[in-house]
ChimeraX commands (.cxc) that place a marker at each C-alpha (Angstrom):
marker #1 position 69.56,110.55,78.79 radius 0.5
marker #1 position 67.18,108.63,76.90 radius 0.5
marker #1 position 66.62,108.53,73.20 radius 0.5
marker #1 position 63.75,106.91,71.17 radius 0.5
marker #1 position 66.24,106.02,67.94 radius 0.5
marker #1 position 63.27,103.65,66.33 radius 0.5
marker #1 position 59.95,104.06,65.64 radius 0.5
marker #1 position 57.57,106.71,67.26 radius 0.5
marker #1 position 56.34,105.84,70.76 radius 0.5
marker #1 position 52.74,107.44,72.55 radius 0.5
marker #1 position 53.45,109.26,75.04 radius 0.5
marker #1 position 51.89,106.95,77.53 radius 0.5
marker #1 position 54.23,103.88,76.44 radius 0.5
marker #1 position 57.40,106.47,76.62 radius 0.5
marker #1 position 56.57,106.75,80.41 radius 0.5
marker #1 position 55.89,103.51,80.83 radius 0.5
marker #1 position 59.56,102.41,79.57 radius 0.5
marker #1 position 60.58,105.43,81.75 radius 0.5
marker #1 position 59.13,104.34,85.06 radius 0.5
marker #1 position 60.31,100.56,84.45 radius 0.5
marker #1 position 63.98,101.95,83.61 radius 0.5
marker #1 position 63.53,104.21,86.96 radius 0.5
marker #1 position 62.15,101.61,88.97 radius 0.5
marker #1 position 65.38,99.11,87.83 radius 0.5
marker #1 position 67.76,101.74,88.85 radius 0.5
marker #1 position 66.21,102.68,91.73 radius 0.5
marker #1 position 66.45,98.91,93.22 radius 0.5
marker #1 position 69.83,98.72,91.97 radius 0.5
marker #1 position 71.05,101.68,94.25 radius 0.5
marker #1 position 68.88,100.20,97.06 radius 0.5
marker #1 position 70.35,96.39,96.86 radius 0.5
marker #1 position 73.32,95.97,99.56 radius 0.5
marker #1 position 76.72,96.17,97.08 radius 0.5
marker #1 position 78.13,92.73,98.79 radius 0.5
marker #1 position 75.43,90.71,98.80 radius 0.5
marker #1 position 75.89,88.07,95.82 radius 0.5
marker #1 position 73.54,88.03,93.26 radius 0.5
marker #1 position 71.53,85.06,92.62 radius 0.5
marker #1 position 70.99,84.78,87.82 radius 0.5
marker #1 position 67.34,85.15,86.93 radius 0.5
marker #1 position 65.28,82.02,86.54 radius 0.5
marker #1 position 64.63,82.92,82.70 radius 0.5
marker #1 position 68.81,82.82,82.23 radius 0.5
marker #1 position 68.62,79.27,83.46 radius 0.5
marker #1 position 69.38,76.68,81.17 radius 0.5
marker #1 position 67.87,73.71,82.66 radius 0.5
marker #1 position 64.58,75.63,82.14 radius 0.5
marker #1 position 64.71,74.87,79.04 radius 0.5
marker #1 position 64.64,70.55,79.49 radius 0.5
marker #1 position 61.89,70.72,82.13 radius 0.5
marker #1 position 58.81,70.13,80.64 radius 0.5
marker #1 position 60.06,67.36,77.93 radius 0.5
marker #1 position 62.85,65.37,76.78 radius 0.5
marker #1 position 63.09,63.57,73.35 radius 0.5
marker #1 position 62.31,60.00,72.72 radius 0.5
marker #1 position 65.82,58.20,71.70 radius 0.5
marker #1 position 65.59,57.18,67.97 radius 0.5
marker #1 position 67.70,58.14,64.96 radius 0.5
marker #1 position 65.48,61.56,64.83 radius 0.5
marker #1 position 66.04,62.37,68.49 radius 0.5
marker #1 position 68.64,65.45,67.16 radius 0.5
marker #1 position 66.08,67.27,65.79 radius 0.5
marker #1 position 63.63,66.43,68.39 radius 0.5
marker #1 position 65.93,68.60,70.63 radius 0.5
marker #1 position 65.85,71.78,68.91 radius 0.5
marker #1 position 62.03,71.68,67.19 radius 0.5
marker #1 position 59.13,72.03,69.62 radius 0.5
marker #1 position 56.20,69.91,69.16 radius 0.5
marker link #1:1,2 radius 0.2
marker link #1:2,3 radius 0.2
marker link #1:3,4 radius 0.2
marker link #1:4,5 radius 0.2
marker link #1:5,6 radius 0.2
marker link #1:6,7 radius 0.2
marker link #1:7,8 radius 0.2
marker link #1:8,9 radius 0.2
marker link #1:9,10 radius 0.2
marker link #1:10,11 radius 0.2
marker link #1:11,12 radius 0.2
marker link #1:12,13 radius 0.2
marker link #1:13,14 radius 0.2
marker link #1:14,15 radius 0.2
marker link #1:15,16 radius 0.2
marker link #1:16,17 radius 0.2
marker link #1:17,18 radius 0.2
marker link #1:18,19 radius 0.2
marker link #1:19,20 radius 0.2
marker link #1:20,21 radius 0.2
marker link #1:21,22 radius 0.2
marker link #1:22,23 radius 0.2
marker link #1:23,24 radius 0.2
marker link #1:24,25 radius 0.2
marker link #1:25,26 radius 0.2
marker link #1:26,27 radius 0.2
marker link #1:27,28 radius 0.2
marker link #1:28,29 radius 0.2
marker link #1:29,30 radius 0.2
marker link #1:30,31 radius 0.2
marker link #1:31,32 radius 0.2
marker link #1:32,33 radius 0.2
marker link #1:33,34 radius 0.2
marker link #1:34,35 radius 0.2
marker link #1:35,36 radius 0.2
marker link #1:36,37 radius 0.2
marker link #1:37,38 radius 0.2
marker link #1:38,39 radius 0.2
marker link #1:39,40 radius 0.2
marker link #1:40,41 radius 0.2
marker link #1:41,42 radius 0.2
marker link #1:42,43 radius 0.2
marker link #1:43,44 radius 0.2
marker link #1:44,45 radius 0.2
marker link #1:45,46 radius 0.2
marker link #1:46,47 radius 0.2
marker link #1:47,48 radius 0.2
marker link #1:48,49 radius 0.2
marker link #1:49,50 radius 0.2
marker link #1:50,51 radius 0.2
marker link #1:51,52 radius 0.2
marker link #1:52,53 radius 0.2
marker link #1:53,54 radius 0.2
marker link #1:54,55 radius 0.2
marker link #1:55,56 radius 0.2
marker link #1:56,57 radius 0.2
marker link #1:57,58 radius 0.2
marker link #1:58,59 radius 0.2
marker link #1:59,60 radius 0.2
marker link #1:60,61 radius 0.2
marker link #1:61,62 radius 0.2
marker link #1:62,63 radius 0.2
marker link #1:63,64 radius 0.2
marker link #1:64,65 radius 0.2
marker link #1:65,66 radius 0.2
marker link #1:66,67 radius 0.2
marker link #1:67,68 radius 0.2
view
């Protein structure tokens, strides 16, 4: 069972959360039970160093946590 606790969804977005949360469980019953499972990309943490990383300098801390 579902239940909306916050705010007061369309009808149109409650089946659209309803037909992703059916979708997930129906690939979850469908996926072999032995078979390891690889984490998602978005969970990986060297995602995060990728693009950039921070010039050395007495700054370079804060260079590491704020963007830009």
């Amino acid at each position: 069972m579902i239940k909306v606790v916050r705010g007061n969804p369309t009808p149109e977005e409650l089946a659209a959360a309803l037909a992703v949360v059916q979708a997930r469980a129906a690939a979850a019953a469908n996926a072999p039970s032995g078979a390891p499972r690889l984490p998602d990309a978005w969970a990986d943490p060297a995602r995060v160093a990728r693009e950039r990383l921070p010039a050395p300098g007495p700054a370079a801390w804060g260079r590491t946590y704020w963007p830009g």
